[in-house]
N, C-alpha and C positions, 0 to 999 in steps of 0.2 A: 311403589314404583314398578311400572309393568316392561321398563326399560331404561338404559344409560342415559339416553338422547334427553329423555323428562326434564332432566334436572339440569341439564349444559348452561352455564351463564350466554349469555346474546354473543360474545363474540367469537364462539365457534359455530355460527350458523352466517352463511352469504350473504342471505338478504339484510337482518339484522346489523351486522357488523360492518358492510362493505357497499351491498348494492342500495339501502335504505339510508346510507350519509352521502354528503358530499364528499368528496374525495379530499381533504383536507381536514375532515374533522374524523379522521379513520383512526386509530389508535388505538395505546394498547399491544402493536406490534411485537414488544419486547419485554420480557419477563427475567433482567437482568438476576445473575447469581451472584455477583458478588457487588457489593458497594462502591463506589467510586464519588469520594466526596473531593472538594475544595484540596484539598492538603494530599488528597491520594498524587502519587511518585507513577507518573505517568510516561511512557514510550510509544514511539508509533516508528515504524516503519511500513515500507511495501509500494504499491503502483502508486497511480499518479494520484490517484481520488486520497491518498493517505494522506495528502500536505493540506486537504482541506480540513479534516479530523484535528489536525495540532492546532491549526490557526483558529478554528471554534473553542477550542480549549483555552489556547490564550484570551483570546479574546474574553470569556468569560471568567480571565482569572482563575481556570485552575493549574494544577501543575502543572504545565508540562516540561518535561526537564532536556535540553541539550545539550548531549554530552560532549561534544566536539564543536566548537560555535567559532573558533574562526579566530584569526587575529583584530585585536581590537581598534584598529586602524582603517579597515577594510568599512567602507560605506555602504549605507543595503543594498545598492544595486550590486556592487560588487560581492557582497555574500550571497545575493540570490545566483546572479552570474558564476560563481563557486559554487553551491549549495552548501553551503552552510545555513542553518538553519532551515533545511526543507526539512528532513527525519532528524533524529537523534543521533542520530552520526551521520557520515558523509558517503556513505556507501552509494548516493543516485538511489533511483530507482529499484526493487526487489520485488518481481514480476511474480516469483513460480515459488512453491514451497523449497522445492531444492534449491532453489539460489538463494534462499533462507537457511538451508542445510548447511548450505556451503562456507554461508558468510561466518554462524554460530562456530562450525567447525575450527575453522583458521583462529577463531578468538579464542573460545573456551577449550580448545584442547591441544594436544603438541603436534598436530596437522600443519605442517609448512604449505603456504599458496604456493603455485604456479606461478614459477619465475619468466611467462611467458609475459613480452611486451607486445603492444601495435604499435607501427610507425608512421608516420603522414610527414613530409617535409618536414625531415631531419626532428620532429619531435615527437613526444614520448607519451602513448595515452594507454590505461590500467584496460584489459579487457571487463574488469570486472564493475568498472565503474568509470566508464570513458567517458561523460560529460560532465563531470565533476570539474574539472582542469580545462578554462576554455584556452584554445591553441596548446594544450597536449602541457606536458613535463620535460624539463631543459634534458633530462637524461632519464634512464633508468634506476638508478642510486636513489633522486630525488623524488621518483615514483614509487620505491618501495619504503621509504621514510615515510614518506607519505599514506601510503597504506597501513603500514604497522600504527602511523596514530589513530586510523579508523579501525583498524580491531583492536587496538585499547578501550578505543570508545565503546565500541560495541561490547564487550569484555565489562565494562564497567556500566553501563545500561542496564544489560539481565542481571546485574549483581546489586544495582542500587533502586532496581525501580521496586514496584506494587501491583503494576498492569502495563501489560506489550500488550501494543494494538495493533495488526496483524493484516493490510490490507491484502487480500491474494487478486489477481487480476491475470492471469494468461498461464495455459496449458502448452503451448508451443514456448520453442527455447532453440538457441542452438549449441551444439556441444564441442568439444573437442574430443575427434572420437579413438583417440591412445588415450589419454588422461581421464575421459567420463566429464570433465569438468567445463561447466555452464556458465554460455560468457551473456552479458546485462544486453546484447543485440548482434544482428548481424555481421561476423567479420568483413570486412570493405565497406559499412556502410558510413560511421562514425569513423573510423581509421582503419589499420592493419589493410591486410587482402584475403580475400577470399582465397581455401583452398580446398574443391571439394573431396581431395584424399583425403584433410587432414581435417575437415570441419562437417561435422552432421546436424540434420534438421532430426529433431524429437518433439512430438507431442505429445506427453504424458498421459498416461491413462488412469483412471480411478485407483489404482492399488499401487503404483508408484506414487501419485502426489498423495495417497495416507501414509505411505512406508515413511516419505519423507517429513511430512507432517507430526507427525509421532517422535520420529525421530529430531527432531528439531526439536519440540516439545520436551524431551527426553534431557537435552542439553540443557535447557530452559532451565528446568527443576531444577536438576544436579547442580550447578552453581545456584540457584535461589529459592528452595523448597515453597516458597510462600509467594510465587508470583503467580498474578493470572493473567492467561494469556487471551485477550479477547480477540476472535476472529471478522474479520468484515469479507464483500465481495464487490470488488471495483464493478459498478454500473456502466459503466466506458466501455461502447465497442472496442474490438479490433483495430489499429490503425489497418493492418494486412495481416496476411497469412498466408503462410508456407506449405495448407497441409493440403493443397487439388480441390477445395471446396472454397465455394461463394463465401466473402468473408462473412456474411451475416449469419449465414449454417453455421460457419467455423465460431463465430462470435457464441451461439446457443447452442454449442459442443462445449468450449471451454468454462462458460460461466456457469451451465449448469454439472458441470463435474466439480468446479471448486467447490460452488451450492452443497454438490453432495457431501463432499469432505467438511466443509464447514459443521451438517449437520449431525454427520459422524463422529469426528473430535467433540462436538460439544455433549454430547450425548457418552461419552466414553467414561469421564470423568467430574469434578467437581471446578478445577481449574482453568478449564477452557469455556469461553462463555461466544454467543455468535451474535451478533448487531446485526437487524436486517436492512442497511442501507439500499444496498442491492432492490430489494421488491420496492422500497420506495421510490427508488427513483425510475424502476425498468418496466411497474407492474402496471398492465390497460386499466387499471382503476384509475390512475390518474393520469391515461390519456396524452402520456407523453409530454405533459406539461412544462416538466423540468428541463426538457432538452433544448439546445440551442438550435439553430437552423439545422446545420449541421448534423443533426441526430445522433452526436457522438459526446460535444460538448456538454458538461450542464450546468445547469445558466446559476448564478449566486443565490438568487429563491430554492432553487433545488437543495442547494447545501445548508442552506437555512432549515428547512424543513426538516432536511434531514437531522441536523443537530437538535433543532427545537424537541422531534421525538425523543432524541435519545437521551436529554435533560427528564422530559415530563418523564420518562418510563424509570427512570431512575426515581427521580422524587417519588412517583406514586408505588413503587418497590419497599422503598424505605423511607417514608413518610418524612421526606422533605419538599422545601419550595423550591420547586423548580426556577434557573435563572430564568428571566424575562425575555433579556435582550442581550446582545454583547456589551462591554461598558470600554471605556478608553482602554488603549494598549497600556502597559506596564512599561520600563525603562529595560533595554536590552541588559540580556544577564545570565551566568553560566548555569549548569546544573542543578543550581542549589534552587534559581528562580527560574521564572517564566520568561523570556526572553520576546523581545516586540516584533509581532506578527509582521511577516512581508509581506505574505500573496494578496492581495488587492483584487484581482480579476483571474479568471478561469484560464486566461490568456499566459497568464503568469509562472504557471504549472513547468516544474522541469521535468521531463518526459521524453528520456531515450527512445523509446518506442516513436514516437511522435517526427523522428528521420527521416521511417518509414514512409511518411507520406510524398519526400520529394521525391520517390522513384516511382511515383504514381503515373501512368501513364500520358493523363494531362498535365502533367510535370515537365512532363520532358522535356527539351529541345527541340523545338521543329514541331510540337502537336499542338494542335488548338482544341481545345476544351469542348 
């Protein structure tokens, strides 16, 4: 061997692996580290692309477990309308590692949340998960009831599962700038008001979203030595952005920093592993295929794809048969089961960020498109 390169199997060469297929027979992406069969004790939370992760799961029958699922009275629409049964608890949306910091913290350790409320016509909505409660909470009382059942759940999640799946999706946040603490969207937009004494815009930089990464991971262990934590990266532009740049600048700022974090964490240790959802759905090999008109949406073949990979790469990991297909839903069911898929269309996604778009300029009152 007169060099490295000699011996490289085909799919670390371009032409071989990428530009000599069709963009749908590419594969091989992912070189999973830990197992994840049938019976593996499964979690997800994070952006929006994360609620398509659970419903492929069910869908095929594996775990996946929710820990907060609702009263049993409630009809799907009305759970999807709550969210219940989007993640594993009820927390909405978890955009940015530190609102992962955030959330772990208030569960797993003796850190009291922020007894701050929003208000909207006399009603009551959580800053840290305001579209959880449509038309807000009768009071505050019943808003913090409320919350402490969502970090029990979350509490009882890192403690029961096998694998937290980990969507990250946005570097921009805003904070509250006495307390440091990071609210799930804009105050005024969802409820409360804006104050810009008392509310700051932050966009994370590379060594704050690992500090927090790490440290979240950190929580993770310490209640459950033997989970693994897999990381993903929301495909999804930006609705907007806060930071003086073109949202699509700002959109290939943020995703490729989470990018890098992801590759970092998984490289650190043996427990964190990274899914490349992300390149499949963003990367010019396939040409944009996955996206809707829109170029922000992606379309239900996109999330197929993307699942279909991450079955075969698992099977061909650890020498099993990959599922096929999705097979009928299961009967609604707590923790212990897999509970029956909601989301149906891409439309269906509940998505705080996604507000964002009514203060669009062609939104407005009085503008025409």
């Amino acid at each position: 061997m007169s060099h490295p390169y000699e011996t490289l199997p085909e799919d670390r060469f371009w032409r071989s692996a990428v530009a000599g297929r069709d963009a749908l027979e590419i594969a091989g992406l992912w070189k999973p580290k830990f197992r994840i069969k049938r019976r593996t004790r499964i979690v997800t939370a994070g952006s929006c692309f994360a609620q398509h992760f659970s419903k492929a799961l069910v869908a095929r029958r594996y775990r996946w477990l929710d820990f907060e699922p609702g009263p049993s009275v409630l009809t799907p629409e009305q759970r999807r309308d709550y969210h219940y049964g989007t993640f594993s608890f009820r927390t909405g949306n978890i955009y940015t590692p530190r609102m992962l910091h955030q959330w772990l913290r208030w569960a797993l350790t003796d850190t009291p949340p922020p007894e701050e409320v929003w208000e909207r016509d006399g009603r009551f909505y959580d800053p840290f998960r305001p579209g959880v409660e449509p038309g807000g909470f009768a009071s505050p009382d019943e808003l913090f009831a409320s919350r402490r059942d969502t970090l029990a759940a979350i509490a009882a999640a890192v403690r029961g599962a096998q694998v937290f799946v980990f969507t990250m999706g946005l570097t921009e946040a805003w904070q509250n700038r006495e307390s440091g603490v990071e609210y799930a969207v804009c105050p005024g937009t969802v409820a409360g008001r804006f104050d810009p004494g008392a509310h700051g815009f932050v966009n994370h930089g590379f060594a704050a979203l690992m500090a927090d990464m790490k440290a979240a991971l950190r929580l993770m262990l310490a209640a459950n030595r033997t989970l693994g934590l897999l990381l993903t990266v929301s495909p999804v532009p930006l609705t907007a952005t806060a930071s003086g740049n073109h949202v699509l600048t700002a959109t290939s700022h943020s995703k490729s920093l989470l990018r890098a974090v992801a590759s970092e964490m998984m490289q650190a240790g043996p427990r964190v592993d990274y899914f490349p959802s992300y390149e499949i759905i963003t990367h010019p090999a396939y040409g944009g295929r996955f996206f809707a008109p829109n170029l922000r949406s992606v379309l239900p073949e996109g999330v197929d794809h993307v699942m279909t990979q991450f079955f075969r790469d698992q099977a061909a990991a650890f020498g099993e048969e990959a599922p096929a297909a999705p097979v009928p839903p299961p009967s609604p069911a707590t923790a212990d089961e897999a509970p029956e898929p909601e989301l149906t269309e891409a439309e269906e996604l509940r998505c705080e960020e996604e507000i964002l778009a009514a203060f669009a300029p062609d939104a407005r009152p009085g503008i025409m498109p």
